[in-house]
N, C-alpha and C positions, 0 to 999 in steps of 0.2 A: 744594409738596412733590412733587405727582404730575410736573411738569416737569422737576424736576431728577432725579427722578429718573430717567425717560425719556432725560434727556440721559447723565446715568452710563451707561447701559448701551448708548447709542447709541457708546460711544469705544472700544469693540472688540467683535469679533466672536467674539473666544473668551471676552471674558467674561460671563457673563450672571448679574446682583443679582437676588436675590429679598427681600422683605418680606414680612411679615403685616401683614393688613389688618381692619381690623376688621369682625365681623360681628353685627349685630344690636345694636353699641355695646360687644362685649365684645371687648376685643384681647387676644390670645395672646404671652405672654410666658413662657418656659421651662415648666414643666408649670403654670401657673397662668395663667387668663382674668383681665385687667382690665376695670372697669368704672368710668367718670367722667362722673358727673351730680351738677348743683348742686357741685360741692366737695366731695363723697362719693364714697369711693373702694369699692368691692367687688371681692371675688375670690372665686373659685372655681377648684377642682381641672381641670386639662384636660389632655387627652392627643389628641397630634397624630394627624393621621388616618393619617400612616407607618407608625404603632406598631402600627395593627392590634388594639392589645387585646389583644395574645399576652404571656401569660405562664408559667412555670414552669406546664405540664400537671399536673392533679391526678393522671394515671394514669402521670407521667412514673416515669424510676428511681432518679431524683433522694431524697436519703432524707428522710425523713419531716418531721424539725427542717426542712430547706430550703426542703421547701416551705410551712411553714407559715411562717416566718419572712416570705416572701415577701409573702404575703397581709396579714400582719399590719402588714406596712410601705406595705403600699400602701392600706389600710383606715386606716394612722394619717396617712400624706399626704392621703389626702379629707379629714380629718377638723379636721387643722391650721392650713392653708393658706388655708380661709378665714373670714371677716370675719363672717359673717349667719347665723343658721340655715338663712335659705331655701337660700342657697349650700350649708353643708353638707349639709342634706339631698339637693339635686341630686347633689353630688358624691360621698356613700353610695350612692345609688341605680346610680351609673355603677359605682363600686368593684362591688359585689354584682353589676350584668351583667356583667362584666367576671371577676369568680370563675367566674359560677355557666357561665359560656361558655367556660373552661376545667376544668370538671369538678366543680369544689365546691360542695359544699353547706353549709346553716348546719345546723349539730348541732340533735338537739330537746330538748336538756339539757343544762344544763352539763357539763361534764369534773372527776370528782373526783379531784383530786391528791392522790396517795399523802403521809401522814403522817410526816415524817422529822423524824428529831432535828438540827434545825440546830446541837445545841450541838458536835454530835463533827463536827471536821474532817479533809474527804478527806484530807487529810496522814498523818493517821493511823491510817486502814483499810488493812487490806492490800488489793495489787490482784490481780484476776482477771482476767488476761488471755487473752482468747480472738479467733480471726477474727474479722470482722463476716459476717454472715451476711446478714439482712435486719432491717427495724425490727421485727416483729413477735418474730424469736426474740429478739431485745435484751429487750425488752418483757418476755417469757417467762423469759427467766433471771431479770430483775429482782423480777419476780413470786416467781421459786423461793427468792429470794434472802430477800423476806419473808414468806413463811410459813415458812424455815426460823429467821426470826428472826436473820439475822446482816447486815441492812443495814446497822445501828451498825458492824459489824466489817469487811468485805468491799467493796469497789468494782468495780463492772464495769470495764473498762476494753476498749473494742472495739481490732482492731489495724485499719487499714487493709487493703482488700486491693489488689495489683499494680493499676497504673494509668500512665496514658502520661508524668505524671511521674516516679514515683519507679525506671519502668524505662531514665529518660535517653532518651526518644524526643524528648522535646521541651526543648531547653538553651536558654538565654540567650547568642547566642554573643558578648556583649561582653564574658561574661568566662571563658570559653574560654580553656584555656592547652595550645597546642600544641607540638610538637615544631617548631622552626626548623632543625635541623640534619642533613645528610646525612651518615650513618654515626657517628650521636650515640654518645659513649662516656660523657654523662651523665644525661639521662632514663632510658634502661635500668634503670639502681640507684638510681631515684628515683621523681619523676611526674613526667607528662608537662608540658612549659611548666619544669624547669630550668634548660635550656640559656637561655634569656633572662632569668633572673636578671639583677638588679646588684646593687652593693654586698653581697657572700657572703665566708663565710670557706668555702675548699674542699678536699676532700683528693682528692688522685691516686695509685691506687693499682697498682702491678706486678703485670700480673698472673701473671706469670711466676716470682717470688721474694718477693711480697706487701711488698718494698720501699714507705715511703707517700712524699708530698709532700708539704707544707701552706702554701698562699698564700692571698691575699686579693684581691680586684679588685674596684673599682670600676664597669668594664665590663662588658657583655654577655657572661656566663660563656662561652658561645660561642665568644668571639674570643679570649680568654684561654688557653682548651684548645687552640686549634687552634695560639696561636704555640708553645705547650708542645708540639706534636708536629709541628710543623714541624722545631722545634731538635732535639728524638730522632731524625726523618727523617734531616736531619743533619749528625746527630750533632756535634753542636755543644758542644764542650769547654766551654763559659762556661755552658751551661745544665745546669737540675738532671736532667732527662731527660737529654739527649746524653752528661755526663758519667756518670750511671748506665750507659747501653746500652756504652758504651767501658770501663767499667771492672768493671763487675759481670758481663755479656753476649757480653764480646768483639766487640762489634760489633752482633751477634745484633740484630735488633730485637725487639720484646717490644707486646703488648697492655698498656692500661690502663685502669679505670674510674672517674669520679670523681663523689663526692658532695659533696651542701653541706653544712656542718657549722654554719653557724650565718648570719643574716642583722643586718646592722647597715649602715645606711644614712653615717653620721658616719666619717670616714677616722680620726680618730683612737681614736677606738673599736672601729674594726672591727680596725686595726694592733694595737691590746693583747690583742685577743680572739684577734686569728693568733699571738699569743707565746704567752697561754697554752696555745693548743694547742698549739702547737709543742712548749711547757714539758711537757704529758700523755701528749703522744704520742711523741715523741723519733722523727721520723718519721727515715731513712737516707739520703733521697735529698736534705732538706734542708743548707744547707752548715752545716757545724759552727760557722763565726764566727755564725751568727745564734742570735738572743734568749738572750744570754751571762748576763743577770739581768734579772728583772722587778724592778723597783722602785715602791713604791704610795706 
């Protein structure tokens, strides 16, 4: 085994294998040491020597639940994981240096847990919502809450406060939806990431005489709008624009802006869903031989 693998790492120079090896007859296998003698297998809890032992600081600002949850998870992996008592108790023993070297200590009493009527569910207290402030005032309202006697009735309910997500410092940007469009006349009166729509039922609106449109496309709304103001450009008799700016306008060109009215991916779905708009809105700019009756 030791030559092959010598020879693996011999066939490039930019790669370089590493293993575990075993020490004292225990091999390190993801957070757990093995052991094999006679046909008996042992294990024990182990944490590589990378990790440092660092975890969630007792004095951190991290709140109270967090870090306790911490501890308690990493107290119940020593505790699982292996096979013997001997093991587990070695692996207590690490768990406990490993707290007490982040700042914790063991309580010298148990913790009494406040008495609550499991029969009334939160569903049905009213909530009090307020900031979070720190664990202790939580604690303290909680407290107020039963010596006034209305735990049965009342719910804390903490609000979060401003933080790097929920101020959008930090996004996910695969799904990000931007603006593709130079001198977009559809994002504007919508959100950002319209214009690359497909399959949209969509209105165009004058802004000049509030004259509407109503089409549908398959295509990238984008490309759609832009042949609609190419043909106004112009002025293009055959189209619903061009022939608006010529006959409504004198010529005149004219602003537009357009929104999506509806999404439907199925062509012939999206086609009935542009009649009955059509049918609601009786938009001016559309030609009058279209959507003459629906029929279901």
């Amino acid at each position: 085994m030791d030559e092959c693998f010598n020879i693996l790492n011999q066939q490039s120079q930019y790669i370089k294998l590493t293993r575990e090896t075993p020490n004292d007859g225990w091999l390190a296998y993801l957070n757990t040491q093995i052991h094999l003698s006679n046909g008996l297998i042992k294990v024990k809890w182990y944490r590589k020597a990378s990790a440092k032992n660092i975890i969630v600081h007792a004095e951190s600002a991290h709140p109270t639940a967090v870090k306790r949850a911490v501890v308690r998870n990493m107290f119940k992996t020593a505790n699982q994981v292996c096979t013997g008592e001997a093991e587990r108790q070695e692996s207590l023993r690490l768990a406990r240096h490993i707290a007490k070297s982040d700042g914790y200590t063991t309580p010298q009493r148990p913790r009494k847990r406040p008495v609550t009527n499991s029969n009334i569910s939160n569903a049905n207290k009213l909530p009090l919502c307020l900031p979070f402030v720190s664990d202790e005032a939580t604690a303290e309202l909680r407290r107020c809450l039963v010596r006034a006697q209305l735990q049965n009735d009342v719910i804390l309910v903490n609000i979060p406060n401003d933080n790097i997500k929920n101020k959008q410092l930090v996004r996910n940007r695969l799904y990000d939806r931007q603006c593709i469009t130079t001198n977009c006349v559809v994002c504007p009166y919508g959100k950002d990431g319209d214009c690359s729509q497909t399959g949209v039922i969509y209105e165009v609106k004058c802004l000049t005489c509030n004259a509407l449109y109503i089409g549908e496309t398959g295509r990238v709304l984008s490309v759609r709008i832009k042949e609609h103001l190419a043909s106004k450009r112009h002025g293009s008799l055959v189209s619903a624009l061009g022939k608006h700016r010529h006959d409504e306008h004198d010529g005149a060109d004219f602003d537009v802006m357009c929104t999506i009215l509806a999404y439907e991916p199925e062509i012939s779905a999206r086609k009935l869903l542009e009649a009955f708009w059509i049918s609601v809105r009786n938009p001016k700019m559309n030609n009058r031989n279209e959507c003459l009756a629906i029929t279901i």
